[in-house]
C-alpha positions as CSV (number, residue, x, y, z in Angstrom):
1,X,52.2,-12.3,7.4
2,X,50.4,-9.7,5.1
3,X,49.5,-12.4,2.9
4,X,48.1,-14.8,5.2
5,X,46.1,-11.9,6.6
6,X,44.8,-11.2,3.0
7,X,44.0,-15.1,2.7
8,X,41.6,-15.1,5.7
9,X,39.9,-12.4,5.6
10,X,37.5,-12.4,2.8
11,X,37.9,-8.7,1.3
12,X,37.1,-10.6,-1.9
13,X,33.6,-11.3,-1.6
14,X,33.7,-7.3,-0.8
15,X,35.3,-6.4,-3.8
16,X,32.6,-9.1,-5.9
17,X,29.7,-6.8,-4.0
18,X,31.1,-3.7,-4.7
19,X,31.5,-4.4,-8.3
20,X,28.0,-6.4,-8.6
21,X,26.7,-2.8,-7.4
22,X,28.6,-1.1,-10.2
23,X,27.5,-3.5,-12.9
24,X,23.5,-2.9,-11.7
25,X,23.9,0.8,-11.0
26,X,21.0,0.7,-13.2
27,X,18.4,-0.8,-10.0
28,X,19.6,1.9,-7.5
29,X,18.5,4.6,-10.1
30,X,15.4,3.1,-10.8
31,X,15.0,2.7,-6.9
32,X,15.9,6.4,-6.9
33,X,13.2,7.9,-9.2
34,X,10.4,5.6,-8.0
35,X,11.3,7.1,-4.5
36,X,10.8,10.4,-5.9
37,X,8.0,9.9,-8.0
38,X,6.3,8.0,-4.4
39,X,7.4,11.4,-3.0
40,X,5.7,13.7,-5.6
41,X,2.5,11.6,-5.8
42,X,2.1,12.1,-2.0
43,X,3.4,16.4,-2.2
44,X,0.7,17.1,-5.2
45,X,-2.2,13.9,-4.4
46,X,-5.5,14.0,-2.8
47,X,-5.7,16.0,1.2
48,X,-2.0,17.7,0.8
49,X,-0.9,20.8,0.9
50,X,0.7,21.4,-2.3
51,X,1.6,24.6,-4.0
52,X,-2.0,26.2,-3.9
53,X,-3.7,26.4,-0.5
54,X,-7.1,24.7,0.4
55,X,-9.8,25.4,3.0
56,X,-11.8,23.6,5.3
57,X,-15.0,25.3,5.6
58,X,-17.0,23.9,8.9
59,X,-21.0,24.8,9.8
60,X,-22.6,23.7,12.8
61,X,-26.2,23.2,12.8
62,X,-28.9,23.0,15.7
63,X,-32.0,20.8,15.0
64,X,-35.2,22.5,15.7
65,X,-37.5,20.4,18.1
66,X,-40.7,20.5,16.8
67,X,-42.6,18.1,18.9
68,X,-42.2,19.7,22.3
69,X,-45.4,21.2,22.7
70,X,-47.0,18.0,22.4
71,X,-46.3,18.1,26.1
72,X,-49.4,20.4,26.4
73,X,-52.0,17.5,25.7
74,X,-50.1,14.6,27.6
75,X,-48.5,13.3,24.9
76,X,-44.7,12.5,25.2
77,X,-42.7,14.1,22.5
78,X,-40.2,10.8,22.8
79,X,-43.0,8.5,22.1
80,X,-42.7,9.6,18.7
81,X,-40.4,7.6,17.2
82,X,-38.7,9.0,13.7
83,X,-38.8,6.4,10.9
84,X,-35.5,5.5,9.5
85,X,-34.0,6.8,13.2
86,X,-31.7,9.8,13.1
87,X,-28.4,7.3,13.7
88,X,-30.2,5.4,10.3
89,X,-30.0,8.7,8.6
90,X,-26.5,10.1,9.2
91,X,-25.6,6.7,7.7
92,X,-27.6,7.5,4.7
93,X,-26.1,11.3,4.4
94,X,-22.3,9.9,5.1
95,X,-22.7,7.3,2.6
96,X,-20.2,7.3,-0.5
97,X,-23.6,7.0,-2.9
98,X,-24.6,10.1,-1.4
99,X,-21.5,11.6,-0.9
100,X,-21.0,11.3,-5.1
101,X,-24.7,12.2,-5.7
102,X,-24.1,15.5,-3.7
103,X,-20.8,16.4,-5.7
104,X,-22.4,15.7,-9.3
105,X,-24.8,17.9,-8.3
106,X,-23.0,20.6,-7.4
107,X,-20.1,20.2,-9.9
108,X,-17.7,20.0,-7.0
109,X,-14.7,17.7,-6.2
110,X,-15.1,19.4,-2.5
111,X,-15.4,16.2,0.3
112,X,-17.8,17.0,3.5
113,X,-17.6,14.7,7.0
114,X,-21.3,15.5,9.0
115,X,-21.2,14.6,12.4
116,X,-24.2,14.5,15.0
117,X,-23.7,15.5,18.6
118,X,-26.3,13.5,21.0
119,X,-28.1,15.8,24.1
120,X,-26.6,15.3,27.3
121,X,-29.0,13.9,30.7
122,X,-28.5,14.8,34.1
123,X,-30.3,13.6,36.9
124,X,-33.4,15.3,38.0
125,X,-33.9,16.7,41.8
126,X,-36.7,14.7,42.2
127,X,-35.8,10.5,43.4
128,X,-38.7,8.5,44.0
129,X,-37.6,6.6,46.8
130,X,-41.0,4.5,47.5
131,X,-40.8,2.5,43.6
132,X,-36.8,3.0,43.8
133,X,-36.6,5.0,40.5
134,X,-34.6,8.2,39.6
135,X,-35.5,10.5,36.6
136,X,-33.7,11.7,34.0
137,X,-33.6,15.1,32.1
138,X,-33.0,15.7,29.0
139,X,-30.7,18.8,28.5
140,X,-29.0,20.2,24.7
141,X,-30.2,19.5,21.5
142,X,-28.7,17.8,19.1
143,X,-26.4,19.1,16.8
144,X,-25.1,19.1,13.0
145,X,-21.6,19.4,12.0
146,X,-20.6,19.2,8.2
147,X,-16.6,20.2,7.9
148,X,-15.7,20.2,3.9
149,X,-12.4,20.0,2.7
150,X,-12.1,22.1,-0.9
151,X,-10.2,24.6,-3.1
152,X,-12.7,27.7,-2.3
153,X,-15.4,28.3,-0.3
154,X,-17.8,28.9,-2.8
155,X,-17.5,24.8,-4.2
156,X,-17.7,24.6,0.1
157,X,-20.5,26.3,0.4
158,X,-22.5,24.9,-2.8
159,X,-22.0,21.4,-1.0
160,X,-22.6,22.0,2.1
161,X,-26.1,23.5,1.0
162,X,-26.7,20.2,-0.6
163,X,-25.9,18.1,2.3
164,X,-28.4,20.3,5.2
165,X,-30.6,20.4,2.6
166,X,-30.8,16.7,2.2
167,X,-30.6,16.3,6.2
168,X,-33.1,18.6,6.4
169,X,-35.8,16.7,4.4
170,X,-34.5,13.2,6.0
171,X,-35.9,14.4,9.3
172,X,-38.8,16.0,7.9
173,X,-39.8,12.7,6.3
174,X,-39.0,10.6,9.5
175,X,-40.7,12.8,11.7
176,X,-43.7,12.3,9.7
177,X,-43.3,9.0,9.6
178,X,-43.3,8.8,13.8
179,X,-46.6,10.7,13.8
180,X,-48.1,8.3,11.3
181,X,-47.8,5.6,13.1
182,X,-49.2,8.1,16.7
183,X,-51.8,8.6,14.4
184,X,-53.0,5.2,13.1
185,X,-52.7,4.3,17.0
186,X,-55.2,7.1,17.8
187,X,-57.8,6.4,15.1
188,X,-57.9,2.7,16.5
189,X,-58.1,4.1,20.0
190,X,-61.0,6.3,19.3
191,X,-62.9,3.6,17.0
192,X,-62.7,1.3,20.2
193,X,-64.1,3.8,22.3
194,X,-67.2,4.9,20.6
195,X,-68.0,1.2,20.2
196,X,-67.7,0.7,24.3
197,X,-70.3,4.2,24.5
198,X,-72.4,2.6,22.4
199,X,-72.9,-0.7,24.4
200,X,-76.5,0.1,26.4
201,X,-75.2,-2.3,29.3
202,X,-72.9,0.7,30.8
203,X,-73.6,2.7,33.4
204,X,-74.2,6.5,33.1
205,X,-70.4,6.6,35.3
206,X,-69.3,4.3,33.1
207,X,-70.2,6.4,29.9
208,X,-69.4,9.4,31.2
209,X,-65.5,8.1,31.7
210,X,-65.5,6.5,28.4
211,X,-67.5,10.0,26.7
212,X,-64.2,11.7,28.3
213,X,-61.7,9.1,27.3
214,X,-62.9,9.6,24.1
215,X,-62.8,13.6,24.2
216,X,-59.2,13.2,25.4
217,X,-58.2,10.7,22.4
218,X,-59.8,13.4,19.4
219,X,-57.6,16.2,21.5
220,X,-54.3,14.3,21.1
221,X,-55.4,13.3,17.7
222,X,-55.9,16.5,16.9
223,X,-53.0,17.9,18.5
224,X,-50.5,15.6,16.3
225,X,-52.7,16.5,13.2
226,X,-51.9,19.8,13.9
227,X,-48.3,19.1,14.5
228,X,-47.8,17.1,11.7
229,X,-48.5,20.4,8.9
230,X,-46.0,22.3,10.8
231,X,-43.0,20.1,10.6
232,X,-40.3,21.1,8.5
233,X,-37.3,19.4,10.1
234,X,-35.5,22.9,9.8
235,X,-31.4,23.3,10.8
236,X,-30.2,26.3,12.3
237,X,-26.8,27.6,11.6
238,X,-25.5,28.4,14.9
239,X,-21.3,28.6,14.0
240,X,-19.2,28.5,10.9
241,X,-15.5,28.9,10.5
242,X,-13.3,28.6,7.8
243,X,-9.0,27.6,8.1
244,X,-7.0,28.3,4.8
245,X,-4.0,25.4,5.1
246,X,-0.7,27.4,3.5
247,X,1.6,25.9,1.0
248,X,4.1,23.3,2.2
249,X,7.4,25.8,2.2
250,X,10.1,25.2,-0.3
251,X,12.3,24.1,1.9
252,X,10.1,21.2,3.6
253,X,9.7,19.9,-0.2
254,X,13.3,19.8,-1.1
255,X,14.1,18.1,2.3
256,X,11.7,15.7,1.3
257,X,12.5,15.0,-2.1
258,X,16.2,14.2,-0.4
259,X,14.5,11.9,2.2
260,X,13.2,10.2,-0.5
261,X,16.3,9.8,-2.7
262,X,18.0,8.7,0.3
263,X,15.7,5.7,1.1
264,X,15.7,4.8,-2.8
265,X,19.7,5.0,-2.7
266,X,19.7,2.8,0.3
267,X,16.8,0.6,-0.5
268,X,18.9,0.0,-4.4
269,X,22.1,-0.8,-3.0
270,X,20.7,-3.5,-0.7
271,X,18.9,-4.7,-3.8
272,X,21.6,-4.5,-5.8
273,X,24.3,-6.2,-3.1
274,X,21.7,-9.1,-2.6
275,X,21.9,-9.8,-6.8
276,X,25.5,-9.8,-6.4
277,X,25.5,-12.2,-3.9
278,X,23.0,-14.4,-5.7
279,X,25.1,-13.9,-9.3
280,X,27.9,-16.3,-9.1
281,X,29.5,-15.7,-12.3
282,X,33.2,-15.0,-13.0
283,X,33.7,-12.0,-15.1
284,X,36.9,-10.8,-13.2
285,X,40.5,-12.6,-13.3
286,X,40.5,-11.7,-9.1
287,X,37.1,-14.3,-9.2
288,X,39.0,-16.9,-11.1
289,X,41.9,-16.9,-8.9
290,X,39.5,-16.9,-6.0
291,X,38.5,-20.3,-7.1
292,X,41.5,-21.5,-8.6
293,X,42.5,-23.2,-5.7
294,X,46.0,-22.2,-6.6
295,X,45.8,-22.7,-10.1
296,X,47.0,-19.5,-12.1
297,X,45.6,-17.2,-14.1
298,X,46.9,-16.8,-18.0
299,X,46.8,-14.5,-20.6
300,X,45.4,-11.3,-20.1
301,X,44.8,-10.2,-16.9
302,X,41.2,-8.9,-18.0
303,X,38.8,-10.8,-19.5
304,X,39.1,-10.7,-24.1
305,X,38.9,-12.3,-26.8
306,X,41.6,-10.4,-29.0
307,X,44.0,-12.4,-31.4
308,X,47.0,-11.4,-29.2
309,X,45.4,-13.2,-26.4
310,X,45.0,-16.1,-29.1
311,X,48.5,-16.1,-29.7
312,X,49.4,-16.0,-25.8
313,X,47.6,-19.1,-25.0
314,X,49.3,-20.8,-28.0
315,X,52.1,-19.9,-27.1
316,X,51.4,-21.3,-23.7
317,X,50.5,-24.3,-24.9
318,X,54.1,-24.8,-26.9
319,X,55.2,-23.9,-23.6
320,X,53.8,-27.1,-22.1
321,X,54.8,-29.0,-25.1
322,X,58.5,-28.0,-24.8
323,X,58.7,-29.0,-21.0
324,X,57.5,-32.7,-22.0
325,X,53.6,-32.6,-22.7
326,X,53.0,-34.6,-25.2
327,X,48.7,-34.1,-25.5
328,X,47.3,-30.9,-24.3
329,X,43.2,-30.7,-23.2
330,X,41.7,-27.6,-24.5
331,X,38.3,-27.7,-21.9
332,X,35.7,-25.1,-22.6
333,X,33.5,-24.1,-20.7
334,X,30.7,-22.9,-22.9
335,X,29.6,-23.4,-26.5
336,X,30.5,-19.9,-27.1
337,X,34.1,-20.3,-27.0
338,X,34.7,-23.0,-29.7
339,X,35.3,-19.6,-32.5
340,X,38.0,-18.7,-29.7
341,X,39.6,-22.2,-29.6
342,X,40.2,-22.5,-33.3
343,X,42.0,-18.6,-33.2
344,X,44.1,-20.9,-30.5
345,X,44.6,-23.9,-32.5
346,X,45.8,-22.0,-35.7
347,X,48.6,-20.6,-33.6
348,X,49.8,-23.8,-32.4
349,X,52.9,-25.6,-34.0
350,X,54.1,-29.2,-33.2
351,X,51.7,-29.4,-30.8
352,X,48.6,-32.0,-30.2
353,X,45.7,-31.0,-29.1
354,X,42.5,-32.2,-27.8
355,X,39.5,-30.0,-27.7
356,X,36.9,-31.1,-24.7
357,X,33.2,-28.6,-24.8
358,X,32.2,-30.7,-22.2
359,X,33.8,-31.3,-18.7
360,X,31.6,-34.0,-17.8
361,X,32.4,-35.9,-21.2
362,X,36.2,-36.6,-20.3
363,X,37.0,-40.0,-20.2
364,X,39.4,-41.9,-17.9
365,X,42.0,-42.5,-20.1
366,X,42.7,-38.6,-20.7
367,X,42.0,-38.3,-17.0
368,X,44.4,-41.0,-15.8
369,X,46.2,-42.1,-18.8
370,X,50.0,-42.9,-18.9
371,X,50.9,-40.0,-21.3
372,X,52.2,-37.2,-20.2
373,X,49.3,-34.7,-20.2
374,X,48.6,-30.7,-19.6
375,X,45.4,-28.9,-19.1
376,X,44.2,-25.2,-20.4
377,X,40.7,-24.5,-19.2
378,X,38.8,-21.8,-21.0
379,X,36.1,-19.4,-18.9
380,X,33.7,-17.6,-20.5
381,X,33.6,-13.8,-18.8
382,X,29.8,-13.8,-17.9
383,X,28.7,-17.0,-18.2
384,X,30.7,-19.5,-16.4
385,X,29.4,-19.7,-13.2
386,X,32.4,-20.4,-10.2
387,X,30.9,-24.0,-9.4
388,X,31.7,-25.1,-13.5
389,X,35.2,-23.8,-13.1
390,X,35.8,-25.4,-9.7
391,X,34.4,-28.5,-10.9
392,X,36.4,-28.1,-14.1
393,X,39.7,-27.7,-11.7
394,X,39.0,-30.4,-9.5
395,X,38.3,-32.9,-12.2
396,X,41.5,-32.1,-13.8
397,X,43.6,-32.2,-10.3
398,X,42.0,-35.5,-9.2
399,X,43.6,-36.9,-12.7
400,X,47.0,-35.4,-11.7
401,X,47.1,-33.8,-15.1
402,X,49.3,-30.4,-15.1
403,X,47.4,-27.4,-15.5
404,X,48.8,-24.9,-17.4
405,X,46.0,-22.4,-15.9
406,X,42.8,-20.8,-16.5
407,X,41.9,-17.9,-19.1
408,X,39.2,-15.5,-19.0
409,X,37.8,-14.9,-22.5
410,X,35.4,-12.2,-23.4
């Protein structure tokens, strides 16, 4: 009963994976230290917390509004429009160019995210229900935030100068750039008016609107002049903070050092159990009988190549010879073996035999022939696969020659 038991369940195959793992221990150690190197790159790389601290330094900046007052002389302070547009320039500020620029400059490996907040509109009390229109108001101003990441606030603080500097002078220059354009409106505005005041066909009504026009196009012109040398695009610090992130604890590294030699461990033993599987060679006497298909195993019961196993297999061979044999087939399986088979041959006494190095090279008459014929297959530990030797096996059964068995040699 215990045998049959043994016979169906395959513990074999579990014995060939658990000895395939043994014979590559070397991939779950390599699996092992790459999963602690991954583990160490990540503890000591770029944004962790490694055995030093580092800050994050954060400033928040108002922008200054510096066309409001061109409310006084009718002018809308929106109508100016900014050239590149504010969205246009915290693409140019959070660009990586920039962003390398900046730290050149000020010999700092420090990184800084800006952010702008947008002002807020609420509804107005007034609705204009005649034309169907509702105002809005405009309320806030917008905001700057640059957040650095660094070792110290000093390398912080360098960059982050840089940066509202930068910003700074970006909305100076597009600021400018939106009264430009007011401007070269303007000056064709009041061109075209001075050329109506000087037609004689208008009335003295007529002139006088257009004389007034024209006294109300020089005010705005002037007005945006005026604006225009005072506009500095200046930032005003309104917050600032600063977090210190600790050390990771000792403890937290060690438990992740383990974390990562357990996923290596794991990760190499299913890489080393799928090899196994895939590696059908027979380098244990338990493999051959696995796929002797009765057929025994002879000699030692591990695999060599000594001169007493030489002798034992000539000896077995005499055997045969003694119990009416009169040819014995010496098959190897492998060029490496023919050294072997002569240590064999020169053992042998009153005994023929034929050497085969090639199981697909028997012929039919030492397959089927009418003398009386045994059959010693030789397996090379390592390099005979389990397919040669079944085929070996079954070519040598089919021929109802007797075989003495197989031998494992080293």
């Amino acid at each position: 009963m215990v045998n049959f038991i043994d016979a169906e369940i395959p513990s074999i195959e579990l014995r060939s994976a658990l000895d395939g793992v043994a014979r590559r221990w070397w991939v779950v150690a390599s699996c092992m230290l790459i999963a602690v190197v991954l583990v160490f790159v990540q503890q000591s790389g770029p944004g962790s917390r490694g055995e030093g601290t580092s800050l994050v330094l954060e400033r928040r900046y108002e922008a200054v509004i510096e066309t409001d007052e061109l409310n006084v002389v009718k002018i809308d302070p929106s109508a100016i429009v900014p050239v590149p547009s504010f969205d246009n320039q915290l693409s140019i500020i959070s660009a990586d160019e920039t962003s390398e620029k900046l730290r050149r400059q000020t010999q700092t490996d420090a990184v800084v995210e800006v952010t702008r907040s947008e002002p807020k509109f609420t509804l107005t009390d007034s609705l204009d229900e005649g034309n169907n229109r509702i105002s809005f108001l405009s309320t806030g101003t917008p905001s700057y935030a640059f957040r650095c990441i660094g070792k110290d606030v000093d390398s912080c603080t360098r960059l982050i100068d840089a940066y509202v500097s930068m910003t700074i002078e970006l909305r100076r220059e597009s600021v400018l750039g939106g009264l430009e354009g007011g401007l070269t409106l303007l000056a064709s505005l009041i061109e075209a008016a001075e050329e109506r005041i000087a037609l004689p066909a208008l009335s003295e009504a007529q002139r006088t609107a257009e004389i007034t026009e024209l006294a109300s196009l020089h005010t705005k012109r002037d007005a945006l002049e005026l604006i225009g040398s005072k506009i500095t695009g200046k930032l005003i610090l309104i917050d600032e903070g600063s977090l210190s992130a600790p050390a990771v604890p000792r403890s937290e590294m060690v438990s992740s050092y383990v974390f990562g030699l357990a996923v290596g461990l794991v990760i190499g033993i299913l890489l080393a159990l799928q090899l196994a599987v895939m590696d059908k060679r027979v380098r244990h006497g338990w493999q051959v009988r696995s796929v002797g298909r009765g057929a025994s195993l002879i000699g030692s019961p591990v695999a060599s190549d000594s001169s007493s196993q030489a002798i034992a297999l000539a000896s077995s061979l005499s055997q045969a010879h003694r119990s009416g044999a009169e040819t014995t087939l010496l098959i190897e399986l492998g060029p490496e073996l023919r050294s072997f088979s002569e240590q064999i041959l020169n053992n042998v006494d009153q005994t023929r035999v034929v050497v085969i190095d090639d199981v697909n090279a028997i012929t039919a008459d030492q397959l089927i022939g009418n003398e009386t014929r045994s059959v010693l297959i030789l397996a090379k530990a390592g390099r005979t696969t389990r397919g040669q030797l079944a085929e070996s096996i079954g070519l040598v059964t089919a021929g109802r020659r007797g075989l003495i068995g197989i031998a494992l040699i080293r």
